[in-house]
N, C-alpha and C positions, 0 to 999 in steps of 0.2 A: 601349584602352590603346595606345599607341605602340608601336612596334617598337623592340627596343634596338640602337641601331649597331652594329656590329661591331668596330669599332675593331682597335689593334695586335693586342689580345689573343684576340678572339673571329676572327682571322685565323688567327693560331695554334689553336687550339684547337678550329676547323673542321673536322678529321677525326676527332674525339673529338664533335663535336655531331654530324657522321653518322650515327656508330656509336650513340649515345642513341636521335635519334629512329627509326632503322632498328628499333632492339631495342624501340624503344616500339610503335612500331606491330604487331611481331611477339607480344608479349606482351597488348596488347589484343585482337586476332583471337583470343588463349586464352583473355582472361576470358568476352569475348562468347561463344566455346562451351561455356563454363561456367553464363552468363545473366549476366554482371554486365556491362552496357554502356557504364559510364562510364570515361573515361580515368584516371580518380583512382586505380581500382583496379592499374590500368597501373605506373602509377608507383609505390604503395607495392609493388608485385612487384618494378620494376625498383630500387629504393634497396635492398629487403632484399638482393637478388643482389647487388649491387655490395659492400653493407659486408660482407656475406658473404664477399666474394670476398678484398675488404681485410684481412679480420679478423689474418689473421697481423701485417699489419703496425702494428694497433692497438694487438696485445698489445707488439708493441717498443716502441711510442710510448706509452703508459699506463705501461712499466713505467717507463721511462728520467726519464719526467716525475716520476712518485712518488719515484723514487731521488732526481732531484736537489730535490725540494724535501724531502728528508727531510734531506738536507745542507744547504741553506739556513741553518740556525742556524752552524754550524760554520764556513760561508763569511764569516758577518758577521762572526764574531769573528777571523776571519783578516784580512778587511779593516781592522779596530779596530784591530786589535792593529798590522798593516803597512801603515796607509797613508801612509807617510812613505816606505816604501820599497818601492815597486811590484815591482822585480825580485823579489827575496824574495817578495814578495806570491804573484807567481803561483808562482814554487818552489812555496811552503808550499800553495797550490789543486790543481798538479798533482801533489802527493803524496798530497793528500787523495780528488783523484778516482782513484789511482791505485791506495789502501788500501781504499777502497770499491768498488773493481772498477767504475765509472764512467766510461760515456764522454760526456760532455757534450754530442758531436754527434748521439749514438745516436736520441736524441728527434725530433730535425731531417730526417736523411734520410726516415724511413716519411712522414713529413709532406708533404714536396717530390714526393715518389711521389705520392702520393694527389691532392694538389694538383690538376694536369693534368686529373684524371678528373672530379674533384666540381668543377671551374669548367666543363668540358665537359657536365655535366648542369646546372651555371646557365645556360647562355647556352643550351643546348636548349629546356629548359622556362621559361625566358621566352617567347622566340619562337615557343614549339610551338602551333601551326595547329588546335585540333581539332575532330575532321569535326560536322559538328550532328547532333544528338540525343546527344551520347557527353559533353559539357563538364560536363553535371549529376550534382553528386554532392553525395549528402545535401542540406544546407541552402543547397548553393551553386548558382546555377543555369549558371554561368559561370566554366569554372578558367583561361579566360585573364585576368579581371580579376579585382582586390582581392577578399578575403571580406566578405562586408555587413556581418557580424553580427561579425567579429573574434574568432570562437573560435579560427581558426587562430593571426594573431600572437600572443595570446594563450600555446594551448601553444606554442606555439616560442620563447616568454621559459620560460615556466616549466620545458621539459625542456631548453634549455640552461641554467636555472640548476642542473638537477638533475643534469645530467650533469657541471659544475663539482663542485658539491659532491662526489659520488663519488670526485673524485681528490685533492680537497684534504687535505692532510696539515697539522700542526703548526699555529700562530698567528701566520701572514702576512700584515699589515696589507694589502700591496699585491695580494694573493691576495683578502682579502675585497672589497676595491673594486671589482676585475675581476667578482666574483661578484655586484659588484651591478650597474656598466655595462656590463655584455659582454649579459645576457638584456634591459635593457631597451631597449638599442640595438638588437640583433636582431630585439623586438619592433614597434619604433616603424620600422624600417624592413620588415618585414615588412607592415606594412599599404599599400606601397605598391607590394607585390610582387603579381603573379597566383599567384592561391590556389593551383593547379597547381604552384610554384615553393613554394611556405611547403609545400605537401602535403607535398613532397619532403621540405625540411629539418624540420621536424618527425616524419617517419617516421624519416629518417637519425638523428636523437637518444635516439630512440623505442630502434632497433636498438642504438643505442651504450650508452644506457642498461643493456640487457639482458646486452651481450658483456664491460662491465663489473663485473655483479654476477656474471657467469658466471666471467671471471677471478677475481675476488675469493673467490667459492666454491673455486677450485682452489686460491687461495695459502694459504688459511684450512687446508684438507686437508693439505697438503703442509707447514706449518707446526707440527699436530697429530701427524703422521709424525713432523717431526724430536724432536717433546718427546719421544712414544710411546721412541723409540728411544732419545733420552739418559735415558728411565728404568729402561731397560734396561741401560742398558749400568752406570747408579752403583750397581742391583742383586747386579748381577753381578760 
């Protein structure tokens, strides 16, 4: 497979693929003393650390995102009702994000954070070089080019369709579409990614999967708290 140019971005982003493959290579010399000698294993360590590392910021960007599409209904009927008069319009939106305790960019920033780091582990693991005998993992004999057999793109439509699903809220026509060209476009270009690189984003989904049923477990408890306690208190 071809090497990917570097271009603007991968310019920028050149002291972030450093620090990838530095950590890659220091986390394979730990699986090898462990016995496991492929690079694959490398990398699903180095994705878990990373979203790990992220995790705080996912929990602001999963909540922000739930918030605003829980408003979503409420927004179109604002636009319905005002779109003859836009001023007003946004009045009556930023009262609403205002009553719902709402910041519409809150979503945005953990996002732009994140960004930098997981394009610096794309243009890593594209390019990444690795040593012979260590490329083979499982079915694949080679993680710098495509997977033969396609299980990889494969999960990596179905765990980012699943990982959509998990956040979708309410009956968002434009919500279900994305749910359906968002995994198959991810798929259909992941088969012409190196398996190395799908390894990745399918572990990072994997991971993301997990930290939002873990949130969902905490808001579900916390949720249970508050009834526990307003039946308390109409008790009393």
């Amino acid at each position: 497979m071809e090497p990917m140019e570097p271009g603007i971005f991968g310019t920028i982003l050149a002291p972030i693929e450093h620090v990838v493959t530095g950590s890659l290579a220091i986390l394979h010399s730990i699986t090898v003393t462990l016995g496991f000698m492929s690079y694959g294993w490398a990398i699903i360590l180095l994705t878990i650390l990373v979203k790990t590392a992220l995790y705080p910021l996912t929990v602001k960007q999963i909540k922000s995102m739930k918030a605003m599409q829980e408003l979503a209904p409420k927004m179109k009927a604002i636009q319905d009702k005002y779109k003859d008069k836009p001023r007003e319009m946004q009045q009556k939106i930023g009262e609403l994000y205002q009553k719902a305790g709402v910041n519409p960019f809150a979503g945005c920033l953990p996002l732009l954070i994140q960004m930098p780091i997981l394009m610096g582990m794309y243009y890593a693991l594209y390019n990444y070089k690795f040593e012979e005998g260590t490329e083979v993992f499982f079915w694949m004999q080679n993680l710098s080019v495509p997977d033969p057999l396609y299980i990889l793109p494969l999960l990596s439509a179905v765990t980012t369709w699943y990982q959509q699903k998990q956040t979708a809220t309410g009956d968002n026509p434009q919500m279900k579409i994305m749910m359906t060209i968002m995994p198959l476009f991810i798929g259909w270009i992941s088969m012409q990614f190196p398996a190395g690189l799908v390894l990745y984003w399918v572990t990072m989904n994997i991971v993301q999967i997990v930290q939002q049923w873990w949130m969902s477990r905490i808001d579900d408890k916390s949720e249970e708290k508050k009834d526990e306690k307003k039946g308390k208190n109409k008790d009393n």
